[in-house]
C-alpha positions as CSV (number, residue, x, y, z in Angstrom):
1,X,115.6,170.9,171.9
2,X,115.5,172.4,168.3
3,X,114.2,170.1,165.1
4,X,117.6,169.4,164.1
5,X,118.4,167.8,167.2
6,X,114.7,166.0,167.5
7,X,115.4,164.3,164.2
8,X,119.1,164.0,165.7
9,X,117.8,161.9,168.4
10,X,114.9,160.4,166.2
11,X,117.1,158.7,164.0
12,X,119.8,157.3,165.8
13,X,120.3,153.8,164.9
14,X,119.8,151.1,167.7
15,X,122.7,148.3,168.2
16,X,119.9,145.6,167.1
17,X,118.7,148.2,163.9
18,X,122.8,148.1,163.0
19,X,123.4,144.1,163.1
20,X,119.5,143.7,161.2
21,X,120.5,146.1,158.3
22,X,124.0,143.9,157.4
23,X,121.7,140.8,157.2
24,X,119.2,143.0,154.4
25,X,120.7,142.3,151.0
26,X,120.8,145.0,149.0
27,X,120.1,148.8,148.1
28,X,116.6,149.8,150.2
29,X,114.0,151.7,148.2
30,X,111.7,154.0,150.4
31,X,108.3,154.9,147.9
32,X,106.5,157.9,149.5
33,X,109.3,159.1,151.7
34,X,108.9,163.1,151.1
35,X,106.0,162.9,153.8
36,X,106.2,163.7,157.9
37,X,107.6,160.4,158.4
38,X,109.8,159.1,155.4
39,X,112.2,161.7,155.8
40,X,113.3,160.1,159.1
41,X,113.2,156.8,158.3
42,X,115.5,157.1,155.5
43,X,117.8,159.2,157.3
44,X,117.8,156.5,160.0
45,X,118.4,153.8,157.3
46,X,121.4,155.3,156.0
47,X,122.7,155.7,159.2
48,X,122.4,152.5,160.4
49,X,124.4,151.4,157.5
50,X,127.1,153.6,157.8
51,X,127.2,152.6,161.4
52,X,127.5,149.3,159.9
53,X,130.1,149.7,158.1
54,X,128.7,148.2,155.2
55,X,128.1,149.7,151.3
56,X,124.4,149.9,150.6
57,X,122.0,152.8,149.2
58,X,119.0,154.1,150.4
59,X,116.9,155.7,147.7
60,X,114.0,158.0,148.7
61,X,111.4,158.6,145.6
62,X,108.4,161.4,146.5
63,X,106.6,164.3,145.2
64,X,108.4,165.6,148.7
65,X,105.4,167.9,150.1
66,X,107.2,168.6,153.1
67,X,109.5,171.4,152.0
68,X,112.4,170.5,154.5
69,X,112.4,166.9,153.6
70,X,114.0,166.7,150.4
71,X,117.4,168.7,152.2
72,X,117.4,166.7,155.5
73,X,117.8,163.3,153.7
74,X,120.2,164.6,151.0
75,X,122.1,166.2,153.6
76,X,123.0,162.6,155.3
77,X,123.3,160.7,152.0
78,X,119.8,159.7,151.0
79,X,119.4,159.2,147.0
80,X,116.3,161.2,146.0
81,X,114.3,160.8,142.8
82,X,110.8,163.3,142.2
83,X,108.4,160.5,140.6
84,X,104.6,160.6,140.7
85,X,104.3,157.1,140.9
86,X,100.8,157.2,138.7
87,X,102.7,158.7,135.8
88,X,103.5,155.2,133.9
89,X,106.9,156.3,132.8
90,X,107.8,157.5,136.1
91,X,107.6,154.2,137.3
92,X,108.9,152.5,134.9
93,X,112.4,154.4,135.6
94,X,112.9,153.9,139.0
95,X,115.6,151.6,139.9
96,X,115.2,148.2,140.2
97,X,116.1,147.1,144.0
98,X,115.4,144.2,146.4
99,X,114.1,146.1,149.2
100,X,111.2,148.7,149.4
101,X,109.3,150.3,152.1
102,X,106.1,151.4,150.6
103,X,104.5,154.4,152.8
104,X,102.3,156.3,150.0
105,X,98.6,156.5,151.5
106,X,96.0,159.4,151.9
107,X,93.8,159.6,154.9
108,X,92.6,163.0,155.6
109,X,90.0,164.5,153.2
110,X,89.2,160.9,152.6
111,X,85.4,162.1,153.7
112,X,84.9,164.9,151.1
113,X,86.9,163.2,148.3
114,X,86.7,159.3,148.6
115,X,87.8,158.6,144.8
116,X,91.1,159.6,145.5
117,X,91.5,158.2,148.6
118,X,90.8,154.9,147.0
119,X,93.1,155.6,143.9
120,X,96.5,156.2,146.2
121,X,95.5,153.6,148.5
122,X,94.4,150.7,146.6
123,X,94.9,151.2,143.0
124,X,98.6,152.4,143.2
125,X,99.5,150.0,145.2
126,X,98.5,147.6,142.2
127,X,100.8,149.7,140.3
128,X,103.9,149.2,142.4
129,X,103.0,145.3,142.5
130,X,103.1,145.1,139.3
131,X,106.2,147.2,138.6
132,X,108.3,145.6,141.4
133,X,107.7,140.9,141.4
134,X,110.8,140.3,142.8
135,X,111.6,142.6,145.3
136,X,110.7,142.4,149.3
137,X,108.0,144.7,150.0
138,X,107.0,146.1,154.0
139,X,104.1,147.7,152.9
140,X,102.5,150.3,155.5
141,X,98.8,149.7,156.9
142,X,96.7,150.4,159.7
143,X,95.3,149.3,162.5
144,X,91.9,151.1,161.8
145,X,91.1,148.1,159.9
146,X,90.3,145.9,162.4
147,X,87.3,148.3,163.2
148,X,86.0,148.4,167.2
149,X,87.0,145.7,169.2
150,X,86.2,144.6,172.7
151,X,87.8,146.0,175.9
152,X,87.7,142.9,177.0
153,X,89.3,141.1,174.3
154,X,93.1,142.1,174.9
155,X,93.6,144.1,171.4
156,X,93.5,142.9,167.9
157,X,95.6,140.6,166.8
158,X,96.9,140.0,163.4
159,X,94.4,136.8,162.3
160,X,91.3,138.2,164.1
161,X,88.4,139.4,161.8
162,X,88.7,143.0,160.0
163,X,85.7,144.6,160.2
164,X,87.1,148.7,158.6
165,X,85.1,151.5,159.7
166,X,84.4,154.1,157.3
167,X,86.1,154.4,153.5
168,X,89.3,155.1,154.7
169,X,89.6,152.0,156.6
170,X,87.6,150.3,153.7
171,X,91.0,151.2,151.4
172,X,93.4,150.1,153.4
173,X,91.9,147.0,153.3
174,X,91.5,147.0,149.9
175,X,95.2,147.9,149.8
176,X,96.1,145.0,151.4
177,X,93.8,142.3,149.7
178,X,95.0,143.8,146.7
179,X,98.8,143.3,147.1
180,X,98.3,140.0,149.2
181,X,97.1,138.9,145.5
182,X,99.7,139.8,143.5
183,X,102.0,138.2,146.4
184,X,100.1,135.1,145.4
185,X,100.3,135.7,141.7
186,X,104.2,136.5,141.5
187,X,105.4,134.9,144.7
188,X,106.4,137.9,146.3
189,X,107.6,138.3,150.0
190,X,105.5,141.1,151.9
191,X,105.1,142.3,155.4
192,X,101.9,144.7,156.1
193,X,103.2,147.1,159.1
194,X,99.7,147.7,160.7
195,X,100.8,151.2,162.5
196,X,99.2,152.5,165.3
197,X,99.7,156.0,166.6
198,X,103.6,156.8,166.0
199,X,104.4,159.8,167.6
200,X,106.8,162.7,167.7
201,X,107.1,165.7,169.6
202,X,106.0,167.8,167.1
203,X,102.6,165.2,166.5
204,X,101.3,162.4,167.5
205,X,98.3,161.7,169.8
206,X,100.1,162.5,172.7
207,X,100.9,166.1,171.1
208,X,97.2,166.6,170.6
209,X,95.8,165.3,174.2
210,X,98.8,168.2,175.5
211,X,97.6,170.7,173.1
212,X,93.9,170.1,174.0
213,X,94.5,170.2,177.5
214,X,96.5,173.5,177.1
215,X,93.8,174.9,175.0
216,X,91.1,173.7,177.4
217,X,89.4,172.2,174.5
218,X,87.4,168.9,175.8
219,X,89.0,165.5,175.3
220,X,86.1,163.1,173.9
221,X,86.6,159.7,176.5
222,X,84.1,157.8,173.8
223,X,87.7,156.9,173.0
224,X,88.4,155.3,175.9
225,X,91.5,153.7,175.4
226,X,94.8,154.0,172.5
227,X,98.4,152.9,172.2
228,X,101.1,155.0,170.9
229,X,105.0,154.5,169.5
230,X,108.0,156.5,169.6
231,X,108.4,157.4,165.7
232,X,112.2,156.2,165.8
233,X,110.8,152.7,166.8
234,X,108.5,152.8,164.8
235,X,111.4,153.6,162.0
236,X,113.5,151.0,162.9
237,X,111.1,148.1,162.9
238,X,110.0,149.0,159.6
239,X,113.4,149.2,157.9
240,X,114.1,145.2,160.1
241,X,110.7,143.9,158.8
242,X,112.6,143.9,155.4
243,X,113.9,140.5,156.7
244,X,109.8,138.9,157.9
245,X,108.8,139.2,154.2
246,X,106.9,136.2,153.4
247,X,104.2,134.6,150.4
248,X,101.4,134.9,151.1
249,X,102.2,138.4,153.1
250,X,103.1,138.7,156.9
251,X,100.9,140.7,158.7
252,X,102.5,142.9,162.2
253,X,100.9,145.3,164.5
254,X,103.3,148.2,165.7
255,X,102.3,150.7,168.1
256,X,103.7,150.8,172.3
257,X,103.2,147.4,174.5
258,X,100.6,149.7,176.3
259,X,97.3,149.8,176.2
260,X,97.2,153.7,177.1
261,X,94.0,155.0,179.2
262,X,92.4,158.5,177.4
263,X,91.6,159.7,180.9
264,X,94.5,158.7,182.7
265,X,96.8,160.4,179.8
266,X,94.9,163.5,180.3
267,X,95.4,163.6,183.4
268,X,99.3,163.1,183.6
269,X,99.7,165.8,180.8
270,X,97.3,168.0,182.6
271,X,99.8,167.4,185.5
272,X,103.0,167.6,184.1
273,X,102.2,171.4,182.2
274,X,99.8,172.6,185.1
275,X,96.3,172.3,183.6
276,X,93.3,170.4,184.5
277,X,91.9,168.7,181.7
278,X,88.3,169.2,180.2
279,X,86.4,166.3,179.0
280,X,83.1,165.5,176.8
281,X,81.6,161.9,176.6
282,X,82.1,158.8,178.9
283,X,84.5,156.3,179.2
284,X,81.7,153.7,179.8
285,X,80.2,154.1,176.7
286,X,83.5,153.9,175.3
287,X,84.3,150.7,176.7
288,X,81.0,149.7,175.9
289,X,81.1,150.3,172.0
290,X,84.8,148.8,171.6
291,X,87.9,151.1,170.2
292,X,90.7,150.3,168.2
293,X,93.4,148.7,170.0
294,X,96.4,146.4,168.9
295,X,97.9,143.7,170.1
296,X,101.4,144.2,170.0
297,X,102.8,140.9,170.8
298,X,103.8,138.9,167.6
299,X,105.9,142.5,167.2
300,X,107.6,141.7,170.3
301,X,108.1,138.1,169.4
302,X,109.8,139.3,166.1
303,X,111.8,142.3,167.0
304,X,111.7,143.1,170.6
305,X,110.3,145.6,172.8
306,X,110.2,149.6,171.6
307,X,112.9,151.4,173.0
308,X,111.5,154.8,174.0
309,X,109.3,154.5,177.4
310,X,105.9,156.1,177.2
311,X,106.5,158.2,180.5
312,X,109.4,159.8,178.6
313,X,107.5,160.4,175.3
314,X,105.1,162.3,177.5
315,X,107.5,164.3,179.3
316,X,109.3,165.3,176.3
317,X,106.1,166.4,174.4
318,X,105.1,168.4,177.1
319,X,107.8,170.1,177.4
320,X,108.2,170.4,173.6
321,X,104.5,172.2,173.9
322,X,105.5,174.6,176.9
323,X,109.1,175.9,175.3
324,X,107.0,176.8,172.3
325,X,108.0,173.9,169.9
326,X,107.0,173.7,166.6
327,X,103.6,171.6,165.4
328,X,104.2,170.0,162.2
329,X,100.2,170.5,162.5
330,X,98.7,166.8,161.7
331,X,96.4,166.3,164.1
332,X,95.8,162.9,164.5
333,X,91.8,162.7,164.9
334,X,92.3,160.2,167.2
335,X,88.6,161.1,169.2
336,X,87.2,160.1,166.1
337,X,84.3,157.0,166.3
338,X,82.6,157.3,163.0
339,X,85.5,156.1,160.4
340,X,85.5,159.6,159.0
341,X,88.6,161.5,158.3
């Protein structure tokens, strides 16, 4: 499989993605879309709606640091505009729309440069508030602010306490406080898309357990357990979350029904490419200290089960690593227990 026919695959839109985008009203506006993700995402917007049948625009607005993002999404019909959205006059000429996907955030480097973290992730989004009262807003977050929570406690759910580890974690909470009070101030509908671990085959957590096991570097089981989603899913119940806007903001975990053993993952991947798998920690301490885990069914509730199976995400990626497929090379730090990216 080359990229072309990855993002192909990645973006066709699902029979439920096609009758959800004719009930949207309006032209969709993706802020941040020129990362690994947006350009997908878009492209899977607009194809949704041409599947539809329907007249609608999907506008993508970046500094595009991906350098094959900008021509993928023009190529199928995406509207682009270059805007850094902390230049004041920048902003104030994008187009007015109903519908926005917000996706600007900054995690990595967080450690060594926390100011800016915490200027792209809470004060921007202030910014984009403020510019944009009346529109619907799905506003990407993370899980990683619920902090550790028990094994035992079947995942974090969207009203249980948050408790961020570490200053990146801290900002996405303060992203979200944030823009839950200008929701409050200008009555306007938002949905925060707490995203766990999507994956492709070119990254993902599932990339880097293959890659580690390849490499024969040791796969840390303090982490004891994750849960992972196919980034199409992922794509498509961002895009229909446009219609579970509410005041005060809706809040939805998205990541796989699973919840995905570290060790037993290992141990399939070391299986399917021929490797047995190294490992440092203990999954008993793990389990005893608490990971970050969601629970995924209010998402169900809302918009159904993910379509991609986790047995095939794993296959695929495996043999994505073994023909010598590109990494996009965004490793997801998913061993990580201290908050610090």
């Amino acid at each position: 499989m080359t990229d072309r026919e990855l993002l192909t695959m990645m973006t066709e839109p699902s029979r439920r993605l096609i009758e959800d985008i004719r009930r949207i009203p309006g032209d969709i506006l993706i802020l941040g879309c020129g990362g690994k993700v947006g350009p997908s995402l878009a492209i899977q917007a607009k194809r949704a709606i041409e599947a539809a049948g329907i007249q609608k625009e999907v506008i993508g607005a970046s500094l595009f640091d991906y350098e094959d993002a900008a021509p993928s999404m023009l190529e199928h019909g995406v509207r682009l505009i270059e805007a850094d959205f902390f230049d004041p006059d920048a902003l104030r000429r994008l187009p007015d729309v109903p519908n926005i996907i917000f996706m600007v955030g900054r995690k990595f480097g967080t450690y060594k440069n926390q100011t800016t973290t915490w200027a792209i992730n809470a004060m921007l989004p202030c910014k984009i508030c403020e510019r944009f009262p009346n529109a619907n807003i799905v506003a990407f977050s993370t899980t990683n602010i619920y902090g550790n929570y028990p094994v035992a406690g079947g995942g974090c759910v969207e009203d249980g306490p948050l408790n961020p580890i570490g200053e990146y974690s801290q900002t996405c909470l303060g992203r979200e406080r944030l823009m839950e009070h200008f929701s409050r101030k200008n009555g306007t509908p938002m949905l925060f898309f707490r995203l766990n671990y999507a994956i492709d085959l070119r990254y993902g957590v599932l990339y880097d357990i293959a890659r580690n096991v390849l490499d024969g570097t040791p796969i840390n089981l303090d982490v004891p357990l994750f849960a992972c989603i196919w980034q199409g899913d992922a794509n498509e119940y961002a895009i229909r979350s446009l219609l579970h806007c509410d005041c005060p903001p809706n809040a939805v975990n998205v990541s796989g029904p699973e919840t995905i053993s570290t060790l037993w993952a290992a141990n399939e991947m070391g299986k399917l490419l021929g490797r047995e798998p190294v490992f440092s920690g203990s999954t008993e301490n793990g389990l005893r200290a608490g990971c970050i885990f969601p629970n995924t069914t209010k998402l169900s509730q809302l918009m159904g089960y993910p379509t991609m199976a986790l047995r095939d995400m794993m296959q695929m990626v495996a043999e994505w690593i073994m023909a010598g497929g590109r990494s996009i090379n965004a490793p997801t730090h998913f061993e990580s227990t201290d908050g610090k990216y």
